[in-house]
C-alpha positions as CSV (number, residue, x, y, z in Angstrom):
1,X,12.4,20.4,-4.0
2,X,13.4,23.3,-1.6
3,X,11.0,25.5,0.4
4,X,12.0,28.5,-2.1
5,X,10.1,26.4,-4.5
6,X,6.9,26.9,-3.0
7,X,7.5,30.7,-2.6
8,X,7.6,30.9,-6.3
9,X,4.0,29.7,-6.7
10,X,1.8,31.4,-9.0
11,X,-0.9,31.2,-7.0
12,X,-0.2,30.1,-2.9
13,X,-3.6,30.3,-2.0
14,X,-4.1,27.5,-4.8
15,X,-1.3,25.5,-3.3
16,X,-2.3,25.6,0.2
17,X,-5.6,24.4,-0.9
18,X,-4.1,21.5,-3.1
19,X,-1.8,20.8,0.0
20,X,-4.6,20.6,3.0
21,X,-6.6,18.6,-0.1
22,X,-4.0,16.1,-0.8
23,X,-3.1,15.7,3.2
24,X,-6.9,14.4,3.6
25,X,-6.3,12.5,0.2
26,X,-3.4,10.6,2.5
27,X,-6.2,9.6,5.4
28,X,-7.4,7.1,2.8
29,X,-4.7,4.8,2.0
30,X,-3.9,4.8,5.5
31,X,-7.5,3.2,6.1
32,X,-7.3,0.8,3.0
33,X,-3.4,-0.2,3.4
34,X,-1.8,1.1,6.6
35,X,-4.8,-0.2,8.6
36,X,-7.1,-2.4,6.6
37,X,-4.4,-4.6,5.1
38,X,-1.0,-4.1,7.1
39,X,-2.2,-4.3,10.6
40,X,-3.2,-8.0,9.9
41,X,0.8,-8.7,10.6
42,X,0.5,-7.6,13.9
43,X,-2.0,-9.9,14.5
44,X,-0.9,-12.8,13.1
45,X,0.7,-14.3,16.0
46,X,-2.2,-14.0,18.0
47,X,-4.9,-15.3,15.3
48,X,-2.8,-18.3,14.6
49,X,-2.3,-19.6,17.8
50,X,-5.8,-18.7,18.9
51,X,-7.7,-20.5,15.7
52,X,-5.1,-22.8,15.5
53,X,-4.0,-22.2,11.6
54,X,-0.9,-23.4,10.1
55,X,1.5,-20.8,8.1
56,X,-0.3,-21.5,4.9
57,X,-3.8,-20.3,6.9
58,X,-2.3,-17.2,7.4
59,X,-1.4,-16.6,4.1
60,X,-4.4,-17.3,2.7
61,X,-5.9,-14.8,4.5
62,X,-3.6,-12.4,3.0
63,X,-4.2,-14.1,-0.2
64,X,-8.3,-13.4,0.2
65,X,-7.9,-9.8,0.7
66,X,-5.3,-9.5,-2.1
67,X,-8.1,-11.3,-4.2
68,X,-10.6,-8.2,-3.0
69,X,-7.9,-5.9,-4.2
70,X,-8.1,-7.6,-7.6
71,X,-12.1,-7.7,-8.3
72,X,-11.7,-4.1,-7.3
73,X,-8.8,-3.0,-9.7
74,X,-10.5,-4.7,-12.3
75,X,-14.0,-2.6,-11.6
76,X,-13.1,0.1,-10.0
77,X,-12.0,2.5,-13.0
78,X,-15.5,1.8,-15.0
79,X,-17.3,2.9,-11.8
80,X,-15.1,6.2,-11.6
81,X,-16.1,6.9,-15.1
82,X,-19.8,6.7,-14.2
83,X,-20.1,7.7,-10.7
84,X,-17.2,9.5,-10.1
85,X,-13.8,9.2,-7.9
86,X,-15.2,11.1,-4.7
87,X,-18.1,8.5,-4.6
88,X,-16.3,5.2,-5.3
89,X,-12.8,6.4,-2.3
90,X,-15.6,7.3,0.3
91,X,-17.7,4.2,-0.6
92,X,-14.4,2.0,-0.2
93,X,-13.7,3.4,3.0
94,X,-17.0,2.5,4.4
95,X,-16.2,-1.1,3.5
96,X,-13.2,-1.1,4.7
97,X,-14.4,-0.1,8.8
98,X,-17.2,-2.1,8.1
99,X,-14.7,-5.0,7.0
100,X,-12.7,-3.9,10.4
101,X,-15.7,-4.6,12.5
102,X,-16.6,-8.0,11.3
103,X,-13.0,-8.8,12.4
104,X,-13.4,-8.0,16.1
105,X,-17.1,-9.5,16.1
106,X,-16.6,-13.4,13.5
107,X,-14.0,-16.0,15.3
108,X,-15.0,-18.4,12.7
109,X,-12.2,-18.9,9.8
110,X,-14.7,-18.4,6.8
111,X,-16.3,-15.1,8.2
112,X,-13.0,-13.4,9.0
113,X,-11.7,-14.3,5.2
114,X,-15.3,-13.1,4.4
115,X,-13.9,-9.7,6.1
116,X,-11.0,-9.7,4.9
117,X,-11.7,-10.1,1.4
118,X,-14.0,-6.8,1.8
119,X,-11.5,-4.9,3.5
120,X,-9.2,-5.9,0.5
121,X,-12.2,-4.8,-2.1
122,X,-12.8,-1.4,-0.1
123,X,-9.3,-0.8,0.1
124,X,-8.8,-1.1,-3.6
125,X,-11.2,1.0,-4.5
126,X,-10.9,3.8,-2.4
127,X,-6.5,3.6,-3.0
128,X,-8.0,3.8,-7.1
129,X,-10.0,6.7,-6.5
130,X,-7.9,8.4,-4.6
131,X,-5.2,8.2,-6.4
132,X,-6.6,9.4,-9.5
133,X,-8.1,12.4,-7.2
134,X,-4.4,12.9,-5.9
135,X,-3.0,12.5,-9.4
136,X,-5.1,15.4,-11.0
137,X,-5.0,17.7,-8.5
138,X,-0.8,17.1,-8.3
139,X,-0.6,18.1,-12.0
140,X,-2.2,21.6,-10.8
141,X,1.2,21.9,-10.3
142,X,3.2,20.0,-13.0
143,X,7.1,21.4,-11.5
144,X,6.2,20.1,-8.3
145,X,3.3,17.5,-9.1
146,X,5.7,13.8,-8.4
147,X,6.6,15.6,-4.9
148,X,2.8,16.5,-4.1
149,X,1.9,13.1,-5.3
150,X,4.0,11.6,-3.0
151,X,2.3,13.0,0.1
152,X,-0.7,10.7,-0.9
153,X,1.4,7.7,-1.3
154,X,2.8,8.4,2.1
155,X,-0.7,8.1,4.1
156,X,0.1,4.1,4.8
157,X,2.7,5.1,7.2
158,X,0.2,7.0,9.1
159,X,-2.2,4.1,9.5
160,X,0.6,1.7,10.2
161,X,1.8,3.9,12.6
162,X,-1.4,4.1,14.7
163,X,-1.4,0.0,14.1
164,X,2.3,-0.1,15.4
165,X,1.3,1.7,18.7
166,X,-2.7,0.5,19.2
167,X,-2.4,-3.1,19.0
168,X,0.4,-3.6,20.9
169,X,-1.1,-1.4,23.8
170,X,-4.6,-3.8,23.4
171,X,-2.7,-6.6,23.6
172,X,-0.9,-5.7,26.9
173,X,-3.6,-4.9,28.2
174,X,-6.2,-7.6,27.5
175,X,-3.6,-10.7,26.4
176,X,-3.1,-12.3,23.0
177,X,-6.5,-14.1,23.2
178,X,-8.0,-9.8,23.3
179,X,-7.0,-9.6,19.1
180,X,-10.5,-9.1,18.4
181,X,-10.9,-6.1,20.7
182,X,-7.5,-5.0,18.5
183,X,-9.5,-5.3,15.3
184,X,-12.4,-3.4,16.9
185,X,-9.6,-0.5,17.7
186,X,-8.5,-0.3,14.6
187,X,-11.8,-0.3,13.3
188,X,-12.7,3.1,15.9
189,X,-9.6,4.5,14.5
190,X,-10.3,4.7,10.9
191,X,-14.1,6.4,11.8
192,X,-11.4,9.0,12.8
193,X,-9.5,9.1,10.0
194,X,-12.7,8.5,7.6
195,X,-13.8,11.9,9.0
196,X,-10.9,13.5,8.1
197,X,-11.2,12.4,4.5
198,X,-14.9,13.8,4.2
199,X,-13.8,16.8,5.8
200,X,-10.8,17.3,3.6
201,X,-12.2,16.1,0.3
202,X,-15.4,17.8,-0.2
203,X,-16.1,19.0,-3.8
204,X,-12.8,17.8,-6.3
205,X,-13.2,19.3,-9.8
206,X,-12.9,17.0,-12.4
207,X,-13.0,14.2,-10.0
208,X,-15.3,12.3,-12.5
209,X,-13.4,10.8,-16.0
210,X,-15.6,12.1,-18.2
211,X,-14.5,10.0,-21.4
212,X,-13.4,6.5,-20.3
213,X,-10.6,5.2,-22.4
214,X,-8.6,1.8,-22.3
215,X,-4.9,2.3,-21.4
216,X,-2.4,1.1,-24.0
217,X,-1.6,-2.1,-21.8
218,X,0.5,-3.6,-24.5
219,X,3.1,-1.0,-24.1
220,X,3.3,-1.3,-20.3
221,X,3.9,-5.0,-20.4
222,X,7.0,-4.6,-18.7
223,X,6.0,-2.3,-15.7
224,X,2.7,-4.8,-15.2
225,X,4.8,-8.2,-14.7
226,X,7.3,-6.4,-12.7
227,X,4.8,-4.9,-10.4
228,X,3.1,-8.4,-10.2
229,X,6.8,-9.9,-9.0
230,X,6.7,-6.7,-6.7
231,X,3.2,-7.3,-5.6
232,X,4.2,-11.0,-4.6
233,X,7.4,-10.0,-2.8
234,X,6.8,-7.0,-0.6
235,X,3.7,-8.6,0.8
236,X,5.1,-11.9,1.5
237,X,7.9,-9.6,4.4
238,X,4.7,-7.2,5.1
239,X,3.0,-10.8,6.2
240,X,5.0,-13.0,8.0
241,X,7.7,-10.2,9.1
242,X,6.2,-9.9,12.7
243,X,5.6,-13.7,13.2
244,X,9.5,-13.8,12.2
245,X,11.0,-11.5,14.7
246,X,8.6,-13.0,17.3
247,X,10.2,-17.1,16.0
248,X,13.6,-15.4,17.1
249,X,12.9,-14.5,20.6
250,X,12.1,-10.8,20.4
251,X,9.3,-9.1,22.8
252,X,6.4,-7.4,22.0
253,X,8.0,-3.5,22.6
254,X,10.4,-4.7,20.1
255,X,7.6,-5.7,17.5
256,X,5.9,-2.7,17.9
257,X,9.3,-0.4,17.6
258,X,9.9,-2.2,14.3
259,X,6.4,-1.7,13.1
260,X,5.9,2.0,14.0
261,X,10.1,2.8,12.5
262,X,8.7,1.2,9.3
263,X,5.5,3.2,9.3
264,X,7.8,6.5,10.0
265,X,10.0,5.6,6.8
266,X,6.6,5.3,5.0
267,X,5.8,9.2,5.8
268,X,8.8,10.2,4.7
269,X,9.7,8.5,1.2
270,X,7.8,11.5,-0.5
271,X,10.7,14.0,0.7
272,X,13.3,11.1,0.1
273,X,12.1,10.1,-3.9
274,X,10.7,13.0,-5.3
275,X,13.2,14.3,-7.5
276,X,14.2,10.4,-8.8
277,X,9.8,10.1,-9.7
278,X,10.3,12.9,-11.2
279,X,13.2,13.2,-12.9
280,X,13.9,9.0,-14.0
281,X,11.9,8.1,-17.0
282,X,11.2,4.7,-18.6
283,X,11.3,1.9,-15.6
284,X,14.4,3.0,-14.0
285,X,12.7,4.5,-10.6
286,X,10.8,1.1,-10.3
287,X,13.7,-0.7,-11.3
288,X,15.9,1.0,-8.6
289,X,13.3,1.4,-6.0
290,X,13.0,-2.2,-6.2
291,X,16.7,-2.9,-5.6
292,X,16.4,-0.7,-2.7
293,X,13.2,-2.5,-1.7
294,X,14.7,-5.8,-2.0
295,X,17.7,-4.5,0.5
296,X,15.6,-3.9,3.2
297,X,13.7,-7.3,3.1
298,X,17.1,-9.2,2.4
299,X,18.7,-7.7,5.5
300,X,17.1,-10.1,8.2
301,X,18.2,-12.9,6.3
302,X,21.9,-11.8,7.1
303,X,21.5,-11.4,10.5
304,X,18.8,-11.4,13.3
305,X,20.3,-8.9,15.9
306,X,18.3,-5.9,16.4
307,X,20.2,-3.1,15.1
308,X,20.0,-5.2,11.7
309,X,15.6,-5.5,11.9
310,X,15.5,-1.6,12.7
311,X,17.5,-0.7,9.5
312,X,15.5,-3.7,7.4
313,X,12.6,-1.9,8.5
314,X,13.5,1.9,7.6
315,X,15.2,0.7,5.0
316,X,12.0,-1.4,3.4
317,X,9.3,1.6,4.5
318,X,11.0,4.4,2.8
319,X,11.2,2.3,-0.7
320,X,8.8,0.1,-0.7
321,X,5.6,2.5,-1.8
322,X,8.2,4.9,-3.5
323,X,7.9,1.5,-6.1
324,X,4.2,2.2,-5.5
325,X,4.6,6.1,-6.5
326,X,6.8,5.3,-9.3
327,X,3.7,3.5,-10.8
328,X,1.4,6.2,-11.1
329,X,4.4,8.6,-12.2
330,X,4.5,5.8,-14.9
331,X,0.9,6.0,-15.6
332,X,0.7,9.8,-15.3
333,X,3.7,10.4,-18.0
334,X,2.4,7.9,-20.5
335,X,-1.1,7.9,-20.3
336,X,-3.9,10.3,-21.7
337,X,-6.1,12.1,-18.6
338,X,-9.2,9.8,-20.1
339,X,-7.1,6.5,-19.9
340,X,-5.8,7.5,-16.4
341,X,-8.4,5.4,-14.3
342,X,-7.6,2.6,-16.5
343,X,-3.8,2.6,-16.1
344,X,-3.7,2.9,-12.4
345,X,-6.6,-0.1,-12.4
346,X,-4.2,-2.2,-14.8
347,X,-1.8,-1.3,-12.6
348,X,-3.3,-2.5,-9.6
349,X,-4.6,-5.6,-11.2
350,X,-0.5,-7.0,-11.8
351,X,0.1,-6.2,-8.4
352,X,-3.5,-7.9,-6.8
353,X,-2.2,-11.1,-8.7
354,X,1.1,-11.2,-7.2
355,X,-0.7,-10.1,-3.4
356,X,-2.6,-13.1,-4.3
357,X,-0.6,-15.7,-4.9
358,X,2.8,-14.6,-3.4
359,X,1.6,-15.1,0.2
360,X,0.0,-18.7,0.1
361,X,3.4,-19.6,-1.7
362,X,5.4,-18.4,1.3
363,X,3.2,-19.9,3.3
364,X,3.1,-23.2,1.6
365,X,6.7,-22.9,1.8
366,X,7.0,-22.1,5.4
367,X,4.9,-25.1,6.8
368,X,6.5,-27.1,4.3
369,X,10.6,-26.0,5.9
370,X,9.3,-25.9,10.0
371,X,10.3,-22.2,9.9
372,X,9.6,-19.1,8.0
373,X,13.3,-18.3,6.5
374,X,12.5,-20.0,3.2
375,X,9.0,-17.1,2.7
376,X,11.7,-14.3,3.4
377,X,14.2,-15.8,0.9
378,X,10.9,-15.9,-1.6
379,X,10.2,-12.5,-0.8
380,X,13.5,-11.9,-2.1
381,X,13.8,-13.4,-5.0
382,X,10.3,-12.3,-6.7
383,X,11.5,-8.6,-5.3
384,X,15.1,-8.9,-7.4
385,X,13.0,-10.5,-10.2
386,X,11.0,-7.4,-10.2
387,X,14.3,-4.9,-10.1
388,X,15.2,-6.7,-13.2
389,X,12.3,-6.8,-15.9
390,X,11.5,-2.9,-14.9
391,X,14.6,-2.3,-16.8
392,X,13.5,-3.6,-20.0
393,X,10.2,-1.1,-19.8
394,X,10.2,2.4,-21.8
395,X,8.2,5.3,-22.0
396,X,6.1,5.1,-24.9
397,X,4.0,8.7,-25.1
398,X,3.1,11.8,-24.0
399,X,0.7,11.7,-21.2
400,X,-1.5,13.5,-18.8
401,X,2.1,15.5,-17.5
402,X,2.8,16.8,-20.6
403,X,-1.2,18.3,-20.6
C-alpha cells in the first residue's frame, strides 16, 4: 500500500469519507477491548491485594467477561439482522461505560463480575457490529479494502493507550487502594470516545443485513478451533502480564511503558499486515500471525530484563489483532454479504470459549505453582497450538470480496 495508491482513487471524496468513517469505526473497539476488557490488567494488582483474591479470582473475572463476549457472539448477528449494526455497536457501547461505572462504584466480588460480565456483553456486540460496519464499507474499496479494514482493528491500541497512561497517573496520585477512581477514569474516557463514534458514524448504508443467512460453519472448522486455542492464549499474557513484570521487581513507570509500547504496536499492525491479509489465502495469515503472536508472549519466559519485556510487548501488540484481522479477511473472502454477520459471530463465539476458559486455567495453574511462570508457559502452548491447526484450514468459496 503506497500513498500513490490513494491518488489513483476513483473517487477521493468517497475515500476521505470511508477514511474519517472507519477512523470513528476504530473509537469502538477501543471502548469494548482497549478499555472495557484490557485495562482490567492494569488493575489487577491493585484489586487483588485490595479484595484479597487468589490468582484463580483474577482469572475468573476475566473468565466472566469473556463469558459476556460469548452470549453476545452468539446473539449479536440475529439482532443486526433485525435492528441493524448502527443500533446494536452504539447500544454496546453504552453497556460498556455503564459496565465501567459499576466498577468504580461495587467493591463487592459478585457486583464487580456482575460489571464485568456486561462490559464483556457490550463489548462484543458493539466489536460485531462494528466490524461488519467496517467490513462493508472497506469493500467500497475492494484493492485497498484488508488495509482500510485494518484501521478498525487497530482502535484497541488507542484505548489501551489511554489505559497505559490514565491509570498509572490515578494510581500515583491517590495509591493502589484509589483503583476504583481508575475504573471511574476510564469510564469518563470512553463518554469521550463514545462521542466520537456518534459523531463519526451517523447514517451507514446498508448497515442493516437485510437477508440473514447461516455461515457455512462446517467448512471453517479449522479457523474456529484455532481461533478458540488463540482466544485462550493471548488473553491468558493480556491478563496476568502486568501482575508478572510487577512479581519480578519492576516499578510502576515501567508497567505503564510496557503497556502504552504494546498499545502503540496495536495502532500500527494495519500498516505492518496489510499486504499478508490481503494477499495470503486459506489460514496461512492466521497461521503465521500466530507464530509471530506466540514470539512475543514466549519472550519473557527467556528472560526478565527490560529490553526483553519492551520487545515482548511490541512484538505481541503488532500481531496479536493482525490474527484478529486475519479473521474477518477470512470471513470476508469466503462468506456471502447475507452470511457475513454470522461468520464474524461464529467467529467470535471460538474465540469467547477459549477467553473463557483459558484464563481460570492459568489461574488455576498459577495458585497451584506459587508463581505465575506456569500461565505464561500455557499461554504459549494453546498460542503454538493455534499456529498449527490454522494450517490445515482452506478457502472454500467466493465471498463478499469477490462481490
Amino acid at each position: 500500500m503506497t500513498q500513490s495508491d490513494f491518488l489513483h482513487e476513483r473517487d477521493p471524496t468517497a475515500l476521505t469519507t470511508d477514511l474519517r468513517t472507519l477512523a470513528a469505526l476504530a473509537l469502538v473497539p477501543a471502548i469494548g477491548l482497549g478499555i472495557a476488557r484490557f485495562s482490567y490488567a492494569l488493575l489487577l494488582p491493585s484489586m487483588s491485594s485490595s479484595l484479597g483474591w487468589s490468582y484463580a479470582d483474577a482469572g475468573w473475572m476475566t473468565s466472566v467477561n469473556a463469558a459476556g463476549y460469548l452470549i453476545a457472539a452468539l446473539i449479536s448477528a440475529r439482532f443486526i439482522g433485525v435492528v441493524g449494526a448502527n443500533r446494536v455497536m452504539r447500544t454496546g457501547i453504552f453497556a460498556c461505560v455503564i459496565a465501567l461505572i459499576m466498577m468504580g462504584v461495587f467493591r463487592h466480588t459478585a457486583l464487580l463480575n456482575i460489571s464485568w460480565f456486561l462490559a464483556g456483553l457490550g463489548g462484543a456486540s458493539a466489536f460485531i457490529a462494528g466490524g461488519v460496519i467496517a467490513a462493508q464499507v472497506s469493500q467500497r474499496h475492494p484493492a485497498r479494502a484488508s488495509f482500510l479494514l485494518g484501521i478498525f482493528y487497530a482502535g484497541p491500541g488507542l484505548g489501551i493507550v489511554l489505559s497505559g497512561v490514565g491509570v498509572p497517573w490515578v494510581l500515583s496520585h491517590w495509591g493502589t487502594t484509589a483503583w476504583p477512581n481508575a475504573w471511574l477514569a476510564l469510564a469518563a474516557i470512553s463518554v469521550v470516545l463514545a462521542l466520537g463514534v456518534v459523531w463519526g458514524v451517523r447514517v451507514m448504508p446498508q448497515s442493516r443485513v437485510q437477508a440473514h443467512a447461516s455461515a457455512p460453519l462446517a467448512s471453517m472448522q479449522w479457523m474456529l478451533v484455532g481461533y478458540g486455542f488463540f482466544g485462550a492464549g493471548y488473553i491468558t499474557y493480556m491478563t496476568f502480564m502486568i501482575a508478572w513484570i510487577q512479581s519480578h521487581g519492576e516499578s510502576a513507570a515501567f508497567q505503564s511503558l510496557f503497556w502504552i509500547v504494546l498499545g502503540l504496536a496495536v495502532t500500527v499492525f494495519p500498516w505492518l499486515w496489510a499486504g499478508v491479509l490481503q494477499n495470503q489465502r486459506h489460514g496461512r495469515a492466521f497461521a503465521m500471525l500466530n507464530g509471530l503472536t506466540l514470539i512475543g508472549a514466549a519472550l519473557p519466559l527467556m528472560s526478565s530484563a527490560w529490553p526483553v519485556l519492551l520487545a515482548s510487548s511490541a512484538v505481541f501488540g503488532c500481531a496479536f489483532f493482525g490474527v484478529v484481522a486475519s479473521t474477518t479477511a477470512f470471513v470476508r473472502r469466503n462468506c456471502h454479504a447475507s452470511s457475513l454477520a454470522s461468520g464474524i459471530g461464529a467467529m467470535t463465539v471460538a474465540f469467547s470459549i477459549g477467553q473463557t476458559l483459558g484464563p481460570t486455567l492459568s489461574g488455576w495453574l498459577n495458585d497451584l505453582t506459587g508463581g505465575l511462570t506456569v500461565g505464561l508457559l500455557t499461554s504459549a502452548v494453546f498460542l503454538s497450538a493455534a499456529a498449527l491447526i490454522g494450517l490445515l484450514q482452506k478457502d472454500f468459496g467466493a465471498g463478499l470480496s469477490a462481490q
